[in-house]
N, C-alpha and C positions, 0 to 999 in steps of 0.2 A: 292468449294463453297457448304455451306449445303441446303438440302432441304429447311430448312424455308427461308432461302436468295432467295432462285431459286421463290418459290411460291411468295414470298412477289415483285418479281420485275416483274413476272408475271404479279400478280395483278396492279402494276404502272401503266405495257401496258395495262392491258384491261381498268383503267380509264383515259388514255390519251387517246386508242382510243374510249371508250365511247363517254368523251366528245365532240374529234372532230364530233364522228356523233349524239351529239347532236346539234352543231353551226354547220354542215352542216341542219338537221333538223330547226332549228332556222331561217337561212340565206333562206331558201325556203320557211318560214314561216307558217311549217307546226304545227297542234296542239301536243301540248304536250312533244313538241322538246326535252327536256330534257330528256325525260323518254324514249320517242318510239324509241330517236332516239339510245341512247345506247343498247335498248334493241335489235333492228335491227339488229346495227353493230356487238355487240359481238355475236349474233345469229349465222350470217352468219359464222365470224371468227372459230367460234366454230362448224360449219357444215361443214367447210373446214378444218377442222383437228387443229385449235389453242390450243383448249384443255383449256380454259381460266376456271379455277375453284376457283374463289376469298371466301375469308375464308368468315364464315359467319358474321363474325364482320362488312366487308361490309352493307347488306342486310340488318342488325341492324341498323347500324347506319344510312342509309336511311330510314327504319322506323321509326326511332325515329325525325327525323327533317318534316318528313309529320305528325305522329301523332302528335306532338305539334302543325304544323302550324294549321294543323284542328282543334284541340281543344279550336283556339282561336273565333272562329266563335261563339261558342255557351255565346252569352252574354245572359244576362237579356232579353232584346227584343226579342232573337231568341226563348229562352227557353220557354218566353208567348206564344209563336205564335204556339210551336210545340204542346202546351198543347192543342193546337182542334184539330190534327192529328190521334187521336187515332182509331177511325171508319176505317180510312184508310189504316193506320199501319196494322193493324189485317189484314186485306182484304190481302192486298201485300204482306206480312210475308206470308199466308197462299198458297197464289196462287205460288211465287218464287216457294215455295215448291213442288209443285203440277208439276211444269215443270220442276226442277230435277225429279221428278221421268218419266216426259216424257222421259226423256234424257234416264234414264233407262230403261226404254221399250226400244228403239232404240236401245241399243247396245244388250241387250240381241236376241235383234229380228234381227236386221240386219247384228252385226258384230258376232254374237254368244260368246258373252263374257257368260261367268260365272257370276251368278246371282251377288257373292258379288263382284266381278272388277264391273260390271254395276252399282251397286247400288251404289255403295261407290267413283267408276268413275264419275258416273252421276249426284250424288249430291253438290247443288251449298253451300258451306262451305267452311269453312279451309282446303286449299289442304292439309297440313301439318295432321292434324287433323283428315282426310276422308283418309288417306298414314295408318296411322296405325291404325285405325280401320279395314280397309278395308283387311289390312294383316293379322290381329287378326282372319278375318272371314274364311281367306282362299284363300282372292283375289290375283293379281299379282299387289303387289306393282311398278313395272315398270309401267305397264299401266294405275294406278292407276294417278301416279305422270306425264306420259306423255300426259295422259286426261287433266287434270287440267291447264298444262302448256300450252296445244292450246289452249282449252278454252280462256283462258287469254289472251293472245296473240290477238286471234281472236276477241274476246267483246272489251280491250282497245283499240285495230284499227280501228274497223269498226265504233265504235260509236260515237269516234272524228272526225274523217273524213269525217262521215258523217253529221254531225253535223256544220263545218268547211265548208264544199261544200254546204249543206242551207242556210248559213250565221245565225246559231241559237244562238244566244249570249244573256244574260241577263241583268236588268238593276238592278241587284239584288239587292233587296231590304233586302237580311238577312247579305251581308255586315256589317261587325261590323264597330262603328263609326272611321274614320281617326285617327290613333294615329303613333307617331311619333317615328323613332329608337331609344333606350335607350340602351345605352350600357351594364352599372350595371344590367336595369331589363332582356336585353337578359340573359344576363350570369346566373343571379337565375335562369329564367325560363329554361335554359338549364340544370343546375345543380339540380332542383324539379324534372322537366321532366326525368332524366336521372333515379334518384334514383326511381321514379315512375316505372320506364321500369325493372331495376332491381327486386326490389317490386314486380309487376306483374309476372315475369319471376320465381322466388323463389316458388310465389304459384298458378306455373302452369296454370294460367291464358294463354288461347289461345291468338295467337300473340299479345303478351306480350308487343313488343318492338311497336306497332302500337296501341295497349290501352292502357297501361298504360302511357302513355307520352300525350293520345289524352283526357284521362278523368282527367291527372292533370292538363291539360292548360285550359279543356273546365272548371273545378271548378275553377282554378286562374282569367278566363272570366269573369265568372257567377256572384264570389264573385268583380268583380273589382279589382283584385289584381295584384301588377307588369304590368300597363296594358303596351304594348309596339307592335311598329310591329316588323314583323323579315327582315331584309335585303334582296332583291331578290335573291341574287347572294347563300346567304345560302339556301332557298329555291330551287334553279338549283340542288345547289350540293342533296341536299338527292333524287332529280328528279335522279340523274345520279347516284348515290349508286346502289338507287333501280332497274333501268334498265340496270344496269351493271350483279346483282344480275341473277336479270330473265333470260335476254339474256345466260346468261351460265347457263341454266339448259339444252341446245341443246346439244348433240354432232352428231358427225358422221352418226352415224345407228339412230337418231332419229324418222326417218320418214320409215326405215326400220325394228323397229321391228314390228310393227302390220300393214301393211297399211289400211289393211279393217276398223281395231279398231278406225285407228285415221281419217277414211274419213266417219269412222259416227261420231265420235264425232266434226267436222269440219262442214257437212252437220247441227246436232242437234243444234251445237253453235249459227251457223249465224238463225236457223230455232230459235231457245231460241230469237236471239234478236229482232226478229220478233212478239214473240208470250209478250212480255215484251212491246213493244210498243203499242200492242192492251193493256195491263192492265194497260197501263199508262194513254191508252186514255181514258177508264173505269174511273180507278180515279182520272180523271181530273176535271169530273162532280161531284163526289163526298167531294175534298177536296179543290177544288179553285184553284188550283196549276197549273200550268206551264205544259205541256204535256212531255217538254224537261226536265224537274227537277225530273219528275217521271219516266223515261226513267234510267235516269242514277239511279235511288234510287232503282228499280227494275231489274235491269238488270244484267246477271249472270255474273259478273264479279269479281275483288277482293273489298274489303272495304277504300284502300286508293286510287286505281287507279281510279274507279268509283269518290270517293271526291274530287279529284285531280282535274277530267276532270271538273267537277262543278266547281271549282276553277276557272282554267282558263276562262271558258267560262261565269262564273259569274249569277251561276242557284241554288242558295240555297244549300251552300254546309254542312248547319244543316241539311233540310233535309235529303239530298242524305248519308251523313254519320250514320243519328239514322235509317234510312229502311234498311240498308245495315246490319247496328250492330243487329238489332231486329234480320232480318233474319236468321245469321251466332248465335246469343244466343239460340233462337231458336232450332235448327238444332242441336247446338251442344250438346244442354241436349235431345235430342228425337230423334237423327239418329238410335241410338244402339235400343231402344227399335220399334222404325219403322220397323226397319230392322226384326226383332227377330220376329212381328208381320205377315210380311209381308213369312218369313220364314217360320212360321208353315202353313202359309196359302195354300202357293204354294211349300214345300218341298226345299225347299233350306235347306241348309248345314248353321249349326250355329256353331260357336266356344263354348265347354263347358265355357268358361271363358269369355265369349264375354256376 
């Protein structure tokens, strides 16, 4: 049997048993079953030697079925509403910021990373994004990508869960209005969305397969076009793409290449969600908003995971998805010169091409 046979049935097993530990997840009634629970199971699998390395077309195509669901959120009514956010926005954008670079203190200070793993470790952005910048500079890519991935890990657990055990649920009011499954309009909307993703992908647009499917459903919204819901059950499944995705970025020695590295970024992580919940409560007063809606819009996590959890819990998932996006747009046109800045300041090491 050739390798692509061997890998591709691999991949079968990791999304048979994804799913099962997502409806073990589901059946306990835990939040976000779909996604945490895959993510869990092939973690573990993968800590125990499975070796589960699903192609990326995976991970894609779970992006692409969350970025579409999110983009439908953004109707006419949501888009009014977000247009008096902006005071707020700023504020958030700025501060997120302000707490990667705590993150980067810490590691430099406590795990003695190297200014650019820390910097490029610590900053809350596109792992993918902050992976080869950070190599460009001289960082270790491994720690780079093994920061990120607890990170993750750590924010999308803690913050359901804990949310899940307050009983914090909303009565969301940026719910777009009841519409019904259309089979035809799915299909276009999959077929826009999809060339969307491509589209983005061609011109390099950072995770591509998660904007560009999430800005041609939120304009298909906006303008009233094809309006249709998506079936839950398709919903589950890019839940369980994606956390089949994540779960295998573990292996074996994960937690044995750096331990110091990854038990400050672990300590930083939970201390980030902490320090995210005071500036939610901040701009609570400031923007009217929901303290739980600003939690998840702020909080150092990724951009559809963070939406996701909105989703389910039903807490402005316009929001949580344009503070998330400001932040990572942000970051991503001003890390390099941050850095370069921050570089002559205190002597760090710059890449001549960086």
């Amino acid at each position: 049997m050739d390798k692509a046979a061997v890998r591709w049935m691999r991949t079968a097993a990791a999304l048979v048993l994804g799913a099962l530990g997502g409806a073990t997840f589901a059946w306990l009634n835990a939040p976000l079953p779909w996604m945490l629970g895959p993510i869990f199971t092939i973690a573990v699998c993968n800590l125990a030697g499975a070796g589960f390395a699903p192609p990326i077309a995976v991970r894609r195509s779970g992006q692409w079925v969350v970025g579409a669901v999110l983009g439908l959120y953004f109707t006419p009514g949501a888009v009014a509403r977000m247009a008096a956010l902006g005071p707020a926005l700023i504020v958030a954008t700025l501060a997120i910021i302000m707490i990667g670079l705590s993150f980067c203190w810490a590691l430099i200070r406590f795990a003695r990373a190297d200014p650019a793993t820390a910097f490029f470790g610590g900053a809350i952005g596109g792992a993918s994004e902050m992976l080869v910048q950070g190599e460009r500079n001289g960082g270790s890519g491994q720690l780079i990508s093994a920061g990120h991935t607890l990170r993750l890990i750590i924010v999308i657990t803690l913050i359901p869960f804990s949310m899940a055990m307050l009983g914090v649920r909303g009565d969301d009011a940026w719910l777009p209005p009841p519409m019904e499954i259309s089979v035809p309009a799915s299909l276009a909307l999959a077929a826009c969305t999809g060339v969307a993703a491509v589209l983005a992908q061609r011109l390099r647009v950072p995770n591509a397969w998660v904007l560009g499917p999430l800005f041609c459903a939120a304009f298909m919204a906006y303008s009233e076009i094809l309006l249709t819901a998506l079936p839950r059950p398709l919903i589950n499944i890019g839940q369980l793409l994606l956390g089949v995705a994540i779960g295998s970025r573990f292996a074996p020695d994960f937690f044995r290449v750096a331990p110091r590295y990854l038990a400050v970024v672990a300590i930083s992580s939970v201390t980030g969600v902490v320090m995210a919940l005071l500036l939610a409560w901040g701009l609570a007063s400031l923007s009217g908003l929901r303290v739980a809606t600003l939690l998840l819009a702020v909080a150092p996590g990724g951009v559809a995971e963070m939406a996701l959890t909105a989703k389910v819990l039903q807490l402005g998932v316009p929001v949580v998805t344009a503070f998330q996006l400001a932040r990572v747009v942000v970051l991503l046109l001003s890390v390099g010169a941050l850095y370069r800045w921050l570089a002559r300041r205190f002597g760090w090491r710059v890449a001549p091409c960086a």
